[in-house]
N, C-alpha and C positions, 0 to 999 in steps of 0.2 A: 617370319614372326609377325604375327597382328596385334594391331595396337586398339583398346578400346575406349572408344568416348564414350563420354553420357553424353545424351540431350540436355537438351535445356528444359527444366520442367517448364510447363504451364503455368503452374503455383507459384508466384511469386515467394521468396523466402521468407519465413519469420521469423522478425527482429525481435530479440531477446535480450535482454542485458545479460552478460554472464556472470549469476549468481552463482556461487558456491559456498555452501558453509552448511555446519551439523550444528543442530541444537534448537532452540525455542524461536517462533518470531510472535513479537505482538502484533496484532491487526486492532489496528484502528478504521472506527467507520462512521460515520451520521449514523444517529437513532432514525433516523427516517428509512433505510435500508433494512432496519432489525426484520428476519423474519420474510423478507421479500425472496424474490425469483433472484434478483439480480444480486443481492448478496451472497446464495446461494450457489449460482455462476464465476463471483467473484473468489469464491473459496474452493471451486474444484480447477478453477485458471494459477491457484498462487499454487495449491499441489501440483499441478503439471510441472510448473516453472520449479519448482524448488522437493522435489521429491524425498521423504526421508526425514521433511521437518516437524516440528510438533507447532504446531499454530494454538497459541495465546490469544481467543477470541475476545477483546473487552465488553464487545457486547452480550456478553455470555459471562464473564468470568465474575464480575464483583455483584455483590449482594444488591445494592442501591447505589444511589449517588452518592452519600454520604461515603462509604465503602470505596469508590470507586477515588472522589480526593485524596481522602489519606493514604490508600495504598499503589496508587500510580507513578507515582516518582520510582520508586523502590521498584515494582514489577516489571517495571520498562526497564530499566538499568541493568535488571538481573534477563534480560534477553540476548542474543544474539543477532539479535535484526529487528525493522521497525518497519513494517508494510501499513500503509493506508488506502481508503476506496475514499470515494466522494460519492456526490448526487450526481446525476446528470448536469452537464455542461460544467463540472470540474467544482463544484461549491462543494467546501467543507464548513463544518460549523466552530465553535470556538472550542467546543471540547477537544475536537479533535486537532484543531492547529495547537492547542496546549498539549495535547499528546507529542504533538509532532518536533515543540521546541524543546520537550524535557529528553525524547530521544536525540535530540542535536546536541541537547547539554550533556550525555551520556555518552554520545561519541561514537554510538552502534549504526550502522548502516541504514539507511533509511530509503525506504523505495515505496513508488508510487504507481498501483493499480490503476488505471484510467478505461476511458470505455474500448482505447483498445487492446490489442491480446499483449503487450511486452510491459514487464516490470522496468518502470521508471525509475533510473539512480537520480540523489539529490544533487545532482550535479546538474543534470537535466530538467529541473523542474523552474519555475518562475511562477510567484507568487502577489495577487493582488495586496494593491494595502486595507489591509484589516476594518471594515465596517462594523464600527461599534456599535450603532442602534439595528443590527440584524444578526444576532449571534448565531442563526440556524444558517444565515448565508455569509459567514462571518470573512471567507477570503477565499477567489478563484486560482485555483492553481491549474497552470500547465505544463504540459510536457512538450519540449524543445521537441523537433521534429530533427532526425539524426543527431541529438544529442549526446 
């Protein structure tokens, strides 16, 4: 009887959090991303990772700003999960940290895209204190490293 091994890949493996769940997620993102490459990279990485869902784009979904106040409590709440991007080196703006406490207040899962390939649980993240006179660079968040 022969017994067989794998090698060991080359490839080091990719770290994933293990997401699972069916239903809607909101995506949260800087207006500064709308429309770019890397937003667009950022949306075929969260289908990889989470296959089968329906992504709730808010930089897509409400009319205006005005639109976008009154009906975000409510559209986040009614999600199943809370995904966010940032800018490069981890800066989101205040809209989107307000996104990100009404999903905490909601209780729904909340996970963080970053520049590299694994969805970030908020378990895992660490968050700067909130600079009030720079709302577009309003707080850097990180992702624990083996979190």
């Amino acid at each position: 009887m022969s017994s067989i091994t794998k090698k060991p890949s080359a490839r080091p493996a990719r770290r994933t959090a293990a997401v699972r769940f069916r239903g809607t997620i909101y995506l949260s993102a800087p207006l500064g991303l709308r429309g770019s490459r890397e937003y667009d990279a950022s949306l075929h990485r969260i289908r990889s990772h989470l296959p089968g869902v329906t992504i709730l784009e808010a930089l897509k979904y409400y009319e205006d700003v005005d639109d976008w106040r009154r009906r975000r409590a409510a559209t986040i709440a009614s999600t199943q999960a809370f995904v966010f991007l940032s800018l490069p080196g981890g800066m989101i703006g205040r809209g989107v940290w307000g996104d990100l406490e009404l999903a905490q207040a909601a209780e729904i899962p909340i996970y963080y895209l970053g520049e590299g390939e694994a969805l970030a649980p908020r378990k895992a993240l660490s968050f700067s204190e909130p600079d009030e006179t720079d709302w577009t660079c309003y707080v850097q968040v990180t992702a624990k490293v083996g979190g």
